[in-house]
VEXMIZA-923929 format. One record per residue (C-alpha): x, y, z. Coordinates in steps of 0.5 Angstrom, whole numbers, always signed. Layout:
% residues N
X	Y	Z
...
END
This chain:
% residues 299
-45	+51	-48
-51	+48	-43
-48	+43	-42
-41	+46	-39
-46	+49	-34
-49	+43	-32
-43	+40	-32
-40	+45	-27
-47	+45	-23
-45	+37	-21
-39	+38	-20
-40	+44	-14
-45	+40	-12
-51	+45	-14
-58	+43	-15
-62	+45	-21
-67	+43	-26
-67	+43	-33
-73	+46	-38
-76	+48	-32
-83	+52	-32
-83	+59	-29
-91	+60	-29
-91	+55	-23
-86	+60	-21
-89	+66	-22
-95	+69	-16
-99	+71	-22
-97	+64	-26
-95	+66	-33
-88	+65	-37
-85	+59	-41
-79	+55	-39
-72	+57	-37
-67	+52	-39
-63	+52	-33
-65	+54	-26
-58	+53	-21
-61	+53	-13
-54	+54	-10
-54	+54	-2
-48	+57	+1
-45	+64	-1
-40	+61	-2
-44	+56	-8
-47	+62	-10
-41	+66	-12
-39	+60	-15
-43	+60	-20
-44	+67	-22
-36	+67	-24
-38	+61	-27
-43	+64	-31
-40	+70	-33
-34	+67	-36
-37	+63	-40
-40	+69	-42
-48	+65	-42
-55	+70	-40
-56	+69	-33
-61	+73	-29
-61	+72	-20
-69	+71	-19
-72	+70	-11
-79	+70	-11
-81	+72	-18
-86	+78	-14
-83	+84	-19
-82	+80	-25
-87	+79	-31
-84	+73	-35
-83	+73	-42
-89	+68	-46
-82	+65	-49
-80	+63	-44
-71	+65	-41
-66	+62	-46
-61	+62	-40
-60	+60	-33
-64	+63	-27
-59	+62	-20
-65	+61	-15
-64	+64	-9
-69	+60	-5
-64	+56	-1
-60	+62	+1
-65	+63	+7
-61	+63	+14
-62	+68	+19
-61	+70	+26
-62	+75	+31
-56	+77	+34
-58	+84	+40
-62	+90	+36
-60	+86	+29
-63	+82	+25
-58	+78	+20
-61	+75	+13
-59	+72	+8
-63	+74	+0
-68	+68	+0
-71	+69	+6
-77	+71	+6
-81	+77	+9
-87	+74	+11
-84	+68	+15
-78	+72	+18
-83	+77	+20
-87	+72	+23
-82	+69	+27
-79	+76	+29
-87	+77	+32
-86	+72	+36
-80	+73	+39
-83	+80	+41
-79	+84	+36
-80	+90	+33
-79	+93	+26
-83	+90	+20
-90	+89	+22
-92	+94	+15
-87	+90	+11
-90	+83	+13
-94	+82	+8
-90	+83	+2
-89	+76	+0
-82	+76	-4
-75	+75	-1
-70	+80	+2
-66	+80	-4
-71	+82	-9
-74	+87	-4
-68	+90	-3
-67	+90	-10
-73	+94	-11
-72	+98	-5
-79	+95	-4
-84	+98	+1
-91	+98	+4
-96	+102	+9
-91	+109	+9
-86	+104	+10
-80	+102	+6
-74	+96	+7
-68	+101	+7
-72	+105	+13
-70	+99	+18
-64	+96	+14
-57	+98	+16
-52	+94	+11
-50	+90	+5
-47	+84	+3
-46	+83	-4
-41	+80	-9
-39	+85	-15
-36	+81	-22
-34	+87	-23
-27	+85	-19
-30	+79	-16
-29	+81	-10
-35	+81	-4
-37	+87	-1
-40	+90	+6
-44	+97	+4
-48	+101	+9
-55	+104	+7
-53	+111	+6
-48	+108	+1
-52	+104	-4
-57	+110	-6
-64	+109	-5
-69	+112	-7
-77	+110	-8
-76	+103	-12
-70	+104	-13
-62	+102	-10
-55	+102	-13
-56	+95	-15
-60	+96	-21
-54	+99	-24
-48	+97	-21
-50	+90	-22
-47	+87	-15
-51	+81	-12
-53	+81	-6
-52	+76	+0
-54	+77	+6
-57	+83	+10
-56	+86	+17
-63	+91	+19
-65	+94	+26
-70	+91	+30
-73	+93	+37
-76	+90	+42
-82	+90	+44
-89	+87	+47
-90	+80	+43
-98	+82	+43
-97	+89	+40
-92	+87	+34
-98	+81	+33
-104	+86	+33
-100	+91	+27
-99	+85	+23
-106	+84	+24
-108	+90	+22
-104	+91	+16
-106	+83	+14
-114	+86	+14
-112	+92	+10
-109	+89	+4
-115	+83	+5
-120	+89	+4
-116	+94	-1
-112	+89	-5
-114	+83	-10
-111	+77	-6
-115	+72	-8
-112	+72	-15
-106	+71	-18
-102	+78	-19
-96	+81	-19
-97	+86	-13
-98	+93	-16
-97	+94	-23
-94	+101	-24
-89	+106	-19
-93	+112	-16
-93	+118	-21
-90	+125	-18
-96	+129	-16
-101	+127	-11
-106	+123	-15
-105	+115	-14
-104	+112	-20
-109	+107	-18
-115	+113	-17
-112	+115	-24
-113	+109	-27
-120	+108	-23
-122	+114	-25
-121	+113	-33
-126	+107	-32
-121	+102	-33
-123	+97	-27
-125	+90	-31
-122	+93	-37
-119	+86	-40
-114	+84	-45
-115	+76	-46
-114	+74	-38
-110	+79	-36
-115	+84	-32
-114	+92	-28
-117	+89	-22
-124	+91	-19
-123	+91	-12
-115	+96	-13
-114	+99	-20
-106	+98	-19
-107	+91	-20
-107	+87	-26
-109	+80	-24
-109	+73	-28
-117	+71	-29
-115	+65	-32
-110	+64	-37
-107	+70	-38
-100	+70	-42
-95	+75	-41
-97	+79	-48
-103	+80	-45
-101	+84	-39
-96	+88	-42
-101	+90	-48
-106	+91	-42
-101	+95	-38
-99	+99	-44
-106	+100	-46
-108	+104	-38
-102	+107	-39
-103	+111	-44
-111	+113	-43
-109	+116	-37
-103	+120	-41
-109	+123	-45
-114	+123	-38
-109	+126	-34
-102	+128	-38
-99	+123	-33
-94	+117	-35
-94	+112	-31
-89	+107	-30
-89	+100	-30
-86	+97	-23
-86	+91	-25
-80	+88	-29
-80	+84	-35
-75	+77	-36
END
């Protein structure tokens, strides 16, 4: 069956690579191999492929930069349609137009340049649009739906494009629409405003200096491991306060400088995270009668 696919992936001209290591993929650098990864680079590419898929009825999953998902030790007996060449921009008056590979961090410097307001607090959120909007993906009191205007996505289910507004696509904290109605977004429109260069630049600056003080970036991780609980304790001071900073399951660590964080000290398997995760999960269960929620999605 595999072999349809490549076939198909040549003959509309789609890059891709066979039994590829997502690990070297992944920022916290776990995972097996993927069998096919497609690397389409138009939305006319894209929906190609994703009709082809489904047609032939093979397992597929739409990935950007990994930044939210754990993946399985195994490896993915499927194909993983990359989005990465899907990164086209540009500005057009007070909007910002975006296609899903685009990055946050590499759009928002460029907006800072050009003296443009309205992504400083998401700047150093390192997936791709796609993806953070996905998960409705936020940071410093900010979340991307606050800037986002519309959405242009291809739904299967009737093979068809569509353009939704953001009061159309239900979002609510880490999450949208698009975890349920299961349509694939292409491109993006977000408001942007204008503004002086030098202040833009001075509050990248200063969120770039808060996470370097509060977060784990020198090692590799996932972003926050959990969703915030309802209530009004931070996971993070829950898990601290349980005593759990350092607490280690093979190489996956809970982080001592930010106890939302898991990180791979070295060699950590997906195992390794999941039992780790579970296991701080259900000590503050019995400390705090919390559940938490993992934010981070296993492949």
């Amino acid at each position: 069956m595999f072999e349809y696919v490549k076939d198909f992936l040549k003959m509309n001209d789609v890059e891709y690579k066979e039994n590829a290591s997502l690990s070297v993929m992944s920022p916290i650098r776990i995972g097996g191999s993927a069998r096919i990864i497609a690397y389409p680079d138009s939305a006319l590419k894209y929906i190609q492929v994703l009709r082809f898929l489904k047609a032939v009825k093979i397992k597929y999953r739409v990935l950007g930069r990994f930044s939210n998902i754990l993946v399985n030790d195994i490896g993915y007996d499927g194909v993983i349609v990359k989005t990465d060449r899907l990164n086209k921009w540009y500005v057009d008056l007070d909007s910002l137009y975006a296609y899903a590979g685009a990055t946050t961090v590499s759009i928002s410097a460029e907006l800072c340049k050009l003296g443009l307001s309205g992504f400083e607090e998401l700047s150093g959120i390192p997936g791709s649009f796609g993806g953070a909007i996905y998960g409705n993906a936020g940071a410093f009191g900010r979340e991307i739906s606050d800037i986002l205007t519309e959405v242009t996505f291809y739904s299967q289910s009737d093979d068809c494009v569509y353009t939704a507004s953001v009061r159309e696509l239900d979002f609510s904290y880490r999450y949208s629409a698009f975890k349920k109605n299961h349509g694939h977004i292409i491109s993006a429109r977000f408001d942007i405003v204008p503004s002086d260069a030098s202040s833009v630049a001075a509050r990248m600056r200063e969120v770039k200096q808060v996470r370097l003080n509060t977060q784990p970036v020198s090692h590799p991780s996932l972003g926050s491991t959990f969703k915030r609980p309802n209530g009004n304790i931070p996971a993070a001071k829950m898990i601290d306060d349980c005593g759990l900073k350092g607490y280690r399951i093979g190489g996956a660590e809970v982080s001592k400088k930010h106890a939302g964080f898991i990180i791979n000290v070295g060699g950590a398997t997906a195992k390794d995270y999941i039992m780790l995760s579970d296991s701080v999960s259900k000590r503050v269960h019995k400390e705090f009668g919390v559940i938490l929620e993992r934010e981070v999605e296993l492949l």
